[in-house]
CHARMM internal coordinates of N, CA and C (Angstrom, degrees):
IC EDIT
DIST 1 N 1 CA 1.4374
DIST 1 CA 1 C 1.5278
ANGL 1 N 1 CA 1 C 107.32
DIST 1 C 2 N 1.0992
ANGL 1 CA 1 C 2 N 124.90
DIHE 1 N 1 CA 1 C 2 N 134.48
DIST 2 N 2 CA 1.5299
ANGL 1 C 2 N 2 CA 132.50
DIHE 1 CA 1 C 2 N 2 CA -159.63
DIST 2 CA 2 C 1.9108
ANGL 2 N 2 CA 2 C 87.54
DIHE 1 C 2 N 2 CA 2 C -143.46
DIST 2 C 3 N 1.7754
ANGL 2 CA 2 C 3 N 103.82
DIHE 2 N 2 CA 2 C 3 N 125.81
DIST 3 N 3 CA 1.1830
ANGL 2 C 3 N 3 CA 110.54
DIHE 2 CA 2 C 3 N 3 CA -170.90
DIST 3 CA 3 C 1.8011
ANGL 3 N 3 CA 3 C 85.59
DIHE 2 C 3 N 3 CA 3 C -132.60
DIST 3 C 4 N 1.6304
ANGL 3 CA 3 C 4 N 123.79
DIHE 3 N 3 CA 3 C 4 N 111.62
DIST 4 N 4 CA 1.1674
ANGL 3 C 4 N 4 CA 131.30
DIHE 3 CA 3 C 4 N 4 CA 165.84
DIST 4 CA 4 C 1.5067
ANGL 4 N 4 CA 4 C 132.69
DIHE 3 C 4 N 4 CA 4 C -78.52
DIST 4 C 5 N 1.3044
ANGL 4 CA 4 C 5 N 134.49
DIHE 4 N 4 CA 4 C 5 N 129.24
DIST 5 N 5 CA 1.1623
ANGL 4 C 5 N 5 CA 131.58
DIHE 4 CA 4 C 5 N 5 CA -179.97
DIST 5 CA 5 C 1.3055
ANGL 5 N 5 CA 5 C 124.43
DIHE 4 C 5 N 5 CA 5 C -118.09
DIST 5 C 6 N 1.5284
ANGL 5 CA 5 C 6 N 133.62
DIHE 5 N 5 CA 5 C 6 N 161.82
DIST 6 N 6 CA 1.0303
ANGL 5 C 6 N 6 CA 129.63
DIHE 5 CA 5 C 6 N 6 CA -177.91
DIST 6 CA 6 C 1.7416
ANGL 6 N 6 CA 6 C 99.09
DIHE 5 C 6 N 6 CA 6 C -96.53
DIST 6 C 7 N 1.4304
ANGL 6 CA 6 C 7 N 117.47
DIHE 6 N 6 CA 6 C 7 N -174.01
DIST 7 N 7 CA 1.5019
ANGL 6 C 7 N 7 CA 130.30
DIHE 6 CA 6 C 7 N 7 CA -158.72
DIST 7 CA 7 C 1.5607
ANGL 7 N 7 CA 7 C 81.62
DIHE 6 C 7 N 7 CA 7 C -91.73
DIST 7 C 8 N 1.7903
ANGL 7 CA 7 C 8 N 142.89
DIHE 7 N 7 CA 7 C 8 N -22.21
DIST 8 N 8 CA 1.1348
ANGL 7 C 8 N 8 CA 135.13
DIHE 7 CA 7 C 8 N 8 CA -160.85
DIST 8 CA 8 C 1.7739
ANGL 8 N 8 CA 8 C 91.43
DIHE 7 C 8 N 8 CA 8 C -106.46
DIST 8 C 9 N 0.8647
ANGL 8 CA 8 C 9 N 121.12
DIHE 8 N 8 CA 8 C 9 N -2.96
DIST 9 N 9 CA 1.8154
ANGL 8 C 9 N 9 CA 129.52
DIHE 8 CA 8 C 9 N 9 CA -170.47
DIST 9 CA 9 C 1.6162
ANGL 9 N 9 CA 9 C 103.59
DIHE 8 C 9 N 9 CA 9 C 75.23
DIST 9 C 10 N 1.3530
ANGL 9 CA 9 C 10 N 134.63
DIHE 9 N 9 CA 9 C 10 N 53.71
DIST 10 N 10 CA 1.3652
ANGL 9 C 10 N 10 CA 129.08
DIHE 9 CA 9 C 10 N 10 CA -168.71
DIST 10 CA 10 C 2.1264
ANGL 10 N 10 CA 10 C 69.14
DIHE 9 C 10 N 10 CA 10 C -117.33
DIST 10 C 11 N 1.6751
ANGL 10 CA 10 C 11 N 103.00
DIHE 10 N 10 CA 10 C 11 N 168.44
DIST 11 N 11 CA 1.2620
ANGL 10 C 11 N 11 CA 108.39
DIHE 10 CA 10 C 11 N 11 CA 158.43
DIST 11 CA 11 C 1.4023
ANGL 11 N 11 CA 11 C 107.25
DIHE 10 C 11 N 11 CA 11 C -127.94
DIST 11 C 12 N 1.3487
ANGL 11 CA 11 C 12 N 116.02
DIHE 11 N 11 CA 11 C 12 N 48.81
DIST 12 N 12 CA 1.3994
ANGL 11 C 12 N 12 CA 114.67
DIHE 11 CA 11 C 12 N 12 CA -174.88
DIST 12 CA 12 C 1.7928
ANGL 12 N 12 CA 12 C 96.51
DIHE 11 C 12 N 12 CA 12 C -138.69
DIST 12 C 13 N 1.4085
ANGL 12 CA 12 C 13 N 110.86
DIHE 12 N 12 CA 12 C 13 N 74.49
DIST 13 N 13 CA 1.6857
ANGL 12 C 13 N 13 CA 92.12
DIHE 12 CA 12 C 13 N 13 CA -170.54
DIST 13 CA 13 C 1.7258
ANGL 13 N 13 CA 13 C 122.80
DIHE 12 C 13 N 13 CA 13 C -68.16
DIST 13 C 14 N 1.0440
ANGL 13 CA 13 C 14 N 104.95
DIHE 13 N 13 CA 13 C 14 N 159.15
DIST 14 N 14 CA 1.4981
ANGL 13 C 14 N 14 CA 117.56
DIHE 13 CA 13 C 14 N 14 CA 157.81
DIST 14 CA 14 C 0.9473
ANGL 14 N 14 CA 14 C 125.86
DIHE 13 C 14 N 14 CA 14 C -138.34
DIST 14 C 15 N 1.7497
ANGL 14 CA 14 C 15 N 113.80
DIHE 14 N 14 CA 14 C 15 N -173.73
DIST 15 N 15 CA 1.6972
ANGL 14 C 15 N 15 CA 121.43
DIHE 14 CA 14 C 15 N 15 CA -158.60
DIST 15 CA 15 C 2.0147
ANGL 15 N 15 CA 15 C 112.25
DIHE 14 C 15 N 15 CA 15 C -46.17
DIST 15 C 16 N 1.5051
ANGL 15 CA 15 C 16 N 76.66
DIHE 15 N 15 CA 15 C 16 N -33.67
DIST 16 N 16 CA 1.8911
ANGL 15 C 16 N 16 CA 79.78
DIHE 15 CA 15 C 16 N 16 CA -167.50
DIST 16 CA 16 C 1.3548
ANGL 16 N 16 CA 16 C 101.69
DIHE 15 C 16 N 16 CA 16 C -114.07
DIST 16 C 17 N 0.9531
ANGL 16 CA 16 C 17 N 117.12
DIHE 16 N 16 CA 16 C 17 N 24.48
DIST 17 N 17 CA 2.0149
ANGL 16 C 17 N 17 CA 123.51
DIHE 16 CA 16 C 17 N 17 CA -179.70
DIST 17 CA 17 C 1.6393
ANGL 17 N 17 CA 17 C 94.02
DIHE 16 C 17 N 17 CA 17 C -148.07
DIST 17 C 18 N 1.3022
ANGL 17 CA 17 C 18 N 103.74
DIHE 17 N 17 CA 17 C 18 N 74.61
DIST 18 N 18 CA 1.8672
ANGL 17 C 18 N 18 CA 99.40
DIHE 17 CA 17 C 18 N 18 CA 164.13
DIST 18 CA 18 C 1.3216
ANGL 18 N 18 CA 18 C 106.80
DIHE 17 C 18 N 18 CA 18 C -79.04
DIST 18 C 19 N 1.6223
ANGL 18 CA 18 C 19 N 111.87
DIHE 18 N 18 CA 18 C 19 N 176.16
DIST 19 N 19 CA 1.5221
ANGL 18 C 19 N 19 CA 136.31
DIHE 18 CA 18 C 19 N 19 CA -163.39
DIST 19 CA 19 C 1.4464
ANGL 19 N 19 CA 19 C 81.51
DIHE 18 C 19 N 19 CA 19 C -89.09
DIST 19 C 20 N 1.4341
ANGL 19 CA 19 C 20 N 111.73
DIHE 19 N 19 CA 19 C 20 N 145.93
DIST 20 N 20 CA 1.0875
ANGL 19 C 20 N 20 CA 133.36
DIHE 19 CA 19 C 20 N 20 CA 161.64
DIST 20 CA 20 C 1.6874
ANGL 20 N 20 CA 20 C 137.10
DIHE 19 C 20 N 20 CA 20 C -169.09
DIST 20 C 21 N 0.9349
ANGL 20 CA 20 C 21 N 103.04
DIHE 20 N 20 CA 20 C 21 N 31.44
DIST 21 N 21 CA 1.6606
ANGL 20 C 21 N 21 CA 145.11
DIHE 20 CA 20 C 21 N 21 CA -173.53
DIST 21 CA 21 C 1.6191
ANGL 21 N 21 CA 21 C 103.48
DIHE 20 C 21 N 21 CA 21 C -134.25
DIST 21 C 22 N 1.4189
ANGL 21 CA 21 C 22 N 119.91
DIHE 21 N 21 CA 21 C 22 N 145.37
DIST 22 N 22 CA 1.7280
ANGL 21 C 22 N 22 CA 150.05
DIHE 21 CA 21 C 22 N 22 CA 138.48
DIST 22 CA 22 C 1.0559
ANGL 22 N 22 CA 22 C 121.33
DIHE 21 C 22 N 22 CA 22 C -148.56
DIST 22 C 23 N 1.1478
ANGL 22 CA 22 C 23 N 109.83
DIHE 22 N 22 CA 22 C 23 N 99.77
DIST 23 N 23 CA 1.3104
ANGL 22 C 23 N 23 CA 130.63
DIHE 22 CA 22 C 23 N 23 CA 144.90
DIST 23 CA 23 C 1.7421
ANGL 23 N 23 CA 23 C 140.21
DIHE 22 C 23 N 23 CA 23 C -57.69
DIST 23 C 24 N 1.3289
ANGL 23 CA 23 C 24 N 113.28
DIHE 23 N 23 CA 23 C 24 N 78.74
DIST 24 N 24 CA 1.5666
ANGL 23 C 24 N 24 CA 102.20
DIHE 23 CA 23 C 24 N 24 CA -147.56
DIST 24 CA 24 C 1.6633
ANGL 24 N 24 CA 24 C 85.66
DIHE 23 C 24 N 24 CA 24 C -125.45
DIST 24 C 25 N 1.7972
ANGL 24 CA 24 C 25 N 88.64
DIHE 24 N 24 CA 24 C 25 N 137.66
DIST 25 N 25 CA 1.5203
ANGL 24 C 25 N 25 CA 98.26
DIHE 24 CA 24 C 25 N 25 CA -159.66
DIST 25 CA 25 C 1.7578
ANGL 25 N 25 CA 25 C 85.80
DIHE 24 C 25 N 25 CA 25 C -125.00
DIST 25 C 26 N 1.3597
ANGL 25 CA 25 C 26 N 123.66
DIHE 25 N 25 CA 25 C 26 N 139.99
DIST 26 N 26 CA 1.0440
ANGL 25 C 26 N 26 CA 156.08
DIHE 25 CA 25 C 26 N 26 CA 179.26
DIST 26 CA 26 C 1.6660
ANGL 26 N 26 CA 26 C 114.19
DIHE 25 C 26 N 26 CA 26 C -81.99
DIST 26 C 27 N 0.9378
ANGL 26 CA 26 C 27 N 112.50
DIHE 26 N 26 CA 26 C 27 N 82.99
DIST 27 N 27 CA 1.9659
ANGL 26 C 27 N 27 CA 100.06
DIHE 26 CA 26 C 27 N 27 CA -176.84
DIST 27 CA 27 C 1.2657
ANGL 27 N 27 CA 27 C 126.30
DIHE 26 C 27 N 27 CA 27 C -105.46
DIST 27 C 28 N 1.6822
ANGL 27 CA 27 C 28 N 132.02
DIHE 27 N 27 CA 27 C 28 N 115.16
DIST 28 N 28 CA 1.3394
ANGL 27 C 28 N 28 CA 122.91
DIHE 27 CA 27 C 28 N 28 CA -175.86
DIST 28 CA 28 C 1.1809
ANGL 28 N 28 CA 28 C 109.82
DIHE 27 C 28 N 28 CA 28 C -111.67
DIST 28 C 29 N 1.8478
ANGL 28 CA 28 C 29 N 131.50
DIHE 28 N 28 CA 28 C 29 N 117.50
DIST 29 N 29 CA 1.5208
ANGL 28 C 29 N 29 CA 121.97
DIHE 28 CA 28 C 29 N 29 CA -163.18
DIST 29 CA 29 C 1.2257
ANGL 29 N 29 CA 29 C 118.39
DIHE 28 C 29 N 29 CA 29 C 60.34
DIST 29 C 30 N 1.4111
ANGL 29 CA 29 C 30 N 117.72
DIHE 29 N 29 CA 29 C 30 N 11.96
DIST 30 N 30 CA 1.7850
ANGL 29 C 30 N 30 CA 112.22
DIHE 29 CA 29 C 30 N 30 CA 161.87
DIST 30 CA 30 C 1.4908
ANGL 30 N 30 CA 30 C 110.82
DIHE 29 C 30 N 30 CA 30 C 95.09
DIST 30 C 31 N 1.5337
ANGL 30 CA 30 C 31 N 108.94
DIHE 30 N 30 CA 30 C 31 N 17.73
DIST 31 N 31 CA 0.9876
ANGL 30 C 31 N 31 CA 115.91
DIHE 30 CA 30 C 31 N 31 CA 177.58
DIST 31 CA 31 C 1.8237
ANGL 31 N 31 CA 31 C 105.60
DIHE 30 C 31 N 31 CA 31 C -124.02
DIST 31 C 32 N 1.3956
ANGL 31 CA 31 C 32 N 115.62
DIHE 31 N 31 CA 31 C 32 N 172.06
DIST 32 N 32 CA 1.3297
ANGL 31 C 32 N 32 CA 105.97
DIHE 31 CA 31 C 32 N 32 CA -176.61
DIST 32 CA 32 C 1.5635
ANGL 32 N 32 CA 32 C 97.34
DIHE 31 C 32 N 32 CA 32 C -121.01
DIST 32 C 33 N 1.4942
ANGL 32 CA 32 C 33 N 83.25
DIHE 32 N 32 CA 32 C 33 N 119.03
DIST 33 N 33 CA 1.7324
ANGL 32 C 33 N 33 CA 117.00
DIHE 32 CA 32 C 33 N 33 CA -173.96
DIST 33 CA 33 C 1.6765
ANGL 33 N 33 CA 33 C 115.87
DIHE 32 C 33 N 33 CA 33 C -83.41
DIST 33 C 34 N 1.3732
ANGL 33 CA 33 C 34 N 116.50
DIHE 33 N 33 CA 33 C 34 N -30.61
DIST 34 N 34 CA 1.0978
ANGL 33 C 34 N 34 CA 115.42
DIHE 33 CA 33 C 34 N 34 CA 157.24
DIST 34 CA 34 C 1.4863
ANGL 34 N 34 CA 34 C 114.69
DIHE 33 C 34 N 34 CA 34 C -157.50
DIST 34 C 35 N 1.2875
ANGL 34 CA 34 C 35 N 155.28
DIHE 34 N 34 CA 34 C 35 N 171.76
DIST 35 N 35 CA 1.6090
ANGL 34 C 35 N 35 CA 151.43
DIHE 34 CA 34 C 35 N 35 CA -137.98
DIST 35 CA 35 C 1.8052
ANGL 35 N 35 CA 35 C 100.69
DIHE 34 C 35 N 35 CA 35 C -175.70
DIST 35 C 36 N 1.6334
ANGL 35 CA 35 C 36 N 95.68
DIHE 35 N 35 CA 35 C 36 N 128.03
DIST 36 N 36 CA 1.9734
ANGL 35 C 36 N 36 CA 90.32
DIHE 35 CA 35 C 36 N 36 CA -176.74
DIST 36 CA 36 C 1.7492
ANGL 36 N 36 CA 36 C 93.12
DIHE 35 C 36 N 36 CA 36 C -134.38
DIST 36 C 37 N 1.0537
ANGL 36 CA 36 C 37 N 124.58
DIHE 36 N 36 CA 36 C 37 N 164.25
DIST 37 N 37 CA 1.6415
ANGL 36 C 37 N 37 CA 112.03
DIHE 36 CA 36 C 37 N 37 CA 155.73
DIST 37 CA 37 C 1.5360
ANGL 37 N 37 CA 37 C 81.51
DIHE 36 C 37 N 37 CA 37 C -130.87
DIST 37 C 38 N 1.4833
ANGL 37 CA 37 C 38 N 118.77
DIHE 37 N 37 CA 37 C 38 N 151.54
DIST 38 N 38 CA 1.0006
ANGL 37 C 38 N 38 CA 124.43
DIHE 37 CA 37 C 38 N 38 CA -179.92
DIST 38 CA 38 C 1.4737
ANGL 38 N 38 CA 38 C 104.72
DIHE 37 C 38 N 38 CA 38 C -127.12
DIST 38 C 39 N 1.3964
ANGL 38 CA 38 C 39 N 158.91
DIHE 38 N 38 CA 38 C 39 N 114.72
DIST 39 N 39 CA 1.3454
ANGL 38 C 39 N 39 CA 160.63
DIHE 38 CA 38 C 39 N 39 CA 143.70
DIST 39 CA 39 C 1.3640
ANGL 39 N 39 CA 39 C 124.29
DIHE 38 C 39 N 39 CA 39 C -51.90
DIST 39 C 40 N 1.3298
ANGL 39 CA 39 C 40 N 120.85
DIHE 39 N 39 CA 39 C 40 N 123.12
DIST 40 N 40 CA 1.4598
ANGL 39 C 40 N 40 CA 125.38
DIHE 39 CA 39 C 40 N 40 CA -170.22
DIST 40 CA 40 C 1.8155
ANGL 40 N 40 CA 40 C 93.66
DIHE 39 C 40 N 40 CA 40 C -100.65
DIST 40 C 41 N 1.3880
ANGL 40 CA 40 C 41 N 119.80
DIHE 40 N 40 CA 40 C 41 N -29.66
DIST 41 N 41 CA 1.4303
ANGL 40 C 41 N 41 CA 111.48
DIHE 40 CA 40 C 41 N 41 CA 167.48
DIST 41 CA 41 C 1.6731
ANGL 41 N 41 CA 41 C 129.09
DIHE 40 C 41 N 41 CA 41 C -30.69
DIST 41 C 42 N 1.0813
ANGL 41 CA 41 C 42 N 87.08
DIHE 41 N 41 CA 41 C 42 N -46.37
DIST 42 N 42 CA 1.6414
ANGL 41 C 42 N 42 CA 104.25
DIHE 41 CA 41 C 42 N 42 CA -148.84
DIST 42 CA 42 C 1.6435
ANGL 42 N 42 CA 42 C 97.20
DIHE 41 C 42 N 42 CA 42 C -86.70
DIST 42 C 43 N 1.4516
ANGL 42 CA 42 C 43 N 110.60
DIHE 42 N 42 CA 42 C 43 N -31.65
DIST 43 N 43 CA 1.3734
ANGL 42 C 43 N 43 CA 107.13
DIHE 42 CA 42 C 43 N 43 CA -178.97
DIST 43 CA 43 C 1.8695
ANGL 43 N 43 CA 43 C 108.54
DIHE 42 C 43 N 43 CA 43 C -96.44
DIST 43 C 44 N 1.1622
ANGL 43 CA 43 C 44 N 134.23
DIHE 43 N 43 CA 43 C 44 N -2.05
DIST 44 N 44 CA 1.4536
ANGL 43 C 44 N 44 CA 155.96
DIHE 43 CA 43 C 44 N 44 CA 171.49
DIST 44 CA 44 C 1.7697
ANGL 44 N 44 CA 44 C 92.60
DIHE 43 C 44 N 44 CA 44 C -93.41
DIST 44 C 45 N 1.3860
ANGL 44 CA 44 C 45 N 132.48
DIHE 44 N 44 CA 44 C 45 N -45.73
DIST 45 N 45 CA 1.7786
ANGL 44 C 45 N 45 CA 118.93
DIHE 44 CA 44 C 45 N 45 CA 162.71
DIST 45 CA 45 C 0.5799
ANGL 45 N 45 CA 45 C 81.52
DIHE 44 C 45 N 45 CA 45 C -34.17
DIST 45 C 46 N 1.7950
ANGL 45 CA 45 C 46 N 116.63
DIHE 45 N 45 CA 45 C 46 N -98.42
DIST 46 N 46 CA 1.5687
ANGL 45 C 46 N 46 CA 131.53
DIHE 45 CA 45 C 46 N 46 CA -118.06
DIST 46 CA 46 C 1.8877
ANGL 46 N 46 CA 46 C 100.77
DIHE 45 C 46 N 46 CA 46 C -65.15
DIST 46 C 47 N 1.3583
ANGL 46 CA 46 C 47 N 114.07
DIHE 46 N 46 CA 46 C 47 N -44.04
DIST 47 N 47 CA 1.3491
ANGL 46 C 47 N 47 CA 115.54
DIHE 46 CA 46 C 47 N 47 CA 173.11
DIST 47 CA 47 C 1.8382
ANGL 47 N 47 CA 47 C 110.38
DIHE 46 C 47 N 47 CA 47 C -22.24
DIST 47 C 48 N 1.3680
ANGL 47 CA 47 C 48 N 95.86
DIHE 47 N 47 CA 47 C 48 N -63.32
DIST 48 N 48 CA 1.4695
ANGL 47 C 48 N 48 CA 102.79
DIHE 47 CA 47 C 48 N 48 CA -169.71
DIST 48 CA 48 C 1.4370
ANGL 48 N 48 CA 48 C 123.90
DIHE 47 C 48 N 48 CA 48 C -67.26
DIST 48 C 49 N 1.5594
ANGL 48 CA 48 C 49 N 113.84
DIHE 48 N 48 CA 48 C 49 N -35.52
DIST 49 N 49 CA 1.1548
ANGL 48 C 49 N 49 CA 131.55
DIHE 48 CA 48 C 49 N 49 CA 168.71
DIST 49 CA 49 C 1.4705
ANGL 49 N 49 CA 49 C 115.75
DIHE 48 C 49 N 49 CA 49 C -70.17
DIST 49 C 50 N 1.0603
ANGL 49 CA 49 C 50 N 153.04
DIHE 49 N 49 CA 49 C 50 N -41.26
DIST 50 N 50 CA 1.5830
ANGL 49 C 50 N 50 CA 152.73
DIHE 49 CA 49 C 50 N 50 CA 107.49
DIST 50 CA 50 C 1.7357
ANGL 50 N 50 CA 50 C 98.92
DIHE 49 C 50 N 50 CA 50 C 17.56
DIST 50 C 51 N 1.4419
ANGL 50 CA 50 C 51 N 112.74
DIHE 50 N 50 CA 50 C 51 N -65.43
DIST 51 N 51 CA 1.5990
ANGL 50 C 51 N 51 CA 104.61
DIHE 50 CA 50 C 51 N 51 CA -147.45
DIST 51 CA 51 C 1.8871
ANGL 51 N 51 CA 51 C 83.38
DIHE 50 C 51 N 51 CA 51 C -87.82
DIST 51 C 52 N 1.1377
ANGL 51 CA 51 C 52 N 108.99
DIHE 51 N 51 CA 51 C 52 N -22.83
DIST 52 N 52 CA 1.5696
ANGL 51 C 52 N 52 CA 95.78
DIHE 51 CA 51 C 52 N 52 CA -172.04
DIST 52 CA 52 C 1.3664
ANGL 52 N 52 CA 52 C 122.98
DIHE 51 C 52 N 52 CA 52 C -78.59
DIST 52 C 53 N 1.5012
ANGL 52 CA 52 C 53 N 117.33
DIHE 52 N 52 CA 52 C 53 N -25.12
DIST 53 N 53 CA 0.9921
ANGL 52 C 53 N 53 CA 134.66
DIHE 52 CA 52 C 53 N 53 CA 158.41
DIST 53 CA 53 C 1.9792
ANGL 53 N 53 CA 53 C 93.68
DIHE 52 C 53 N 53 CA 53 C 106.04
END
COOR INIT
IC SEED 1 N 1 CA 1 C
IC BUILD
């Protein structure tokens, strides 16, 4: 199960509110077997900061 968010916590993105949140939940028997949030922010910083030096 993968639950997406915007950078404002909406899950409905738009032009000026991109996705930037996953939340992806793992379920075995209806239970949650394992749980991640993953941030595209943080790796799109460093992305930029990398090229900027």
């Amino acid at each position: 199960q993968i639950k997406w968010m915007t950078l404002s916590g909406s899950t409905e993105p738009k032009k000026n509110d991109q996705l930037g949140l996953a939340n992806v939940k793992i379920l075995k028997d209806g239970s949650v077997f394992n749980e991640k949030v993953i941030s595209f922010v943080g790796k799109g910083v460093k992305a930029i900061t990398d090229v900027i030096g």
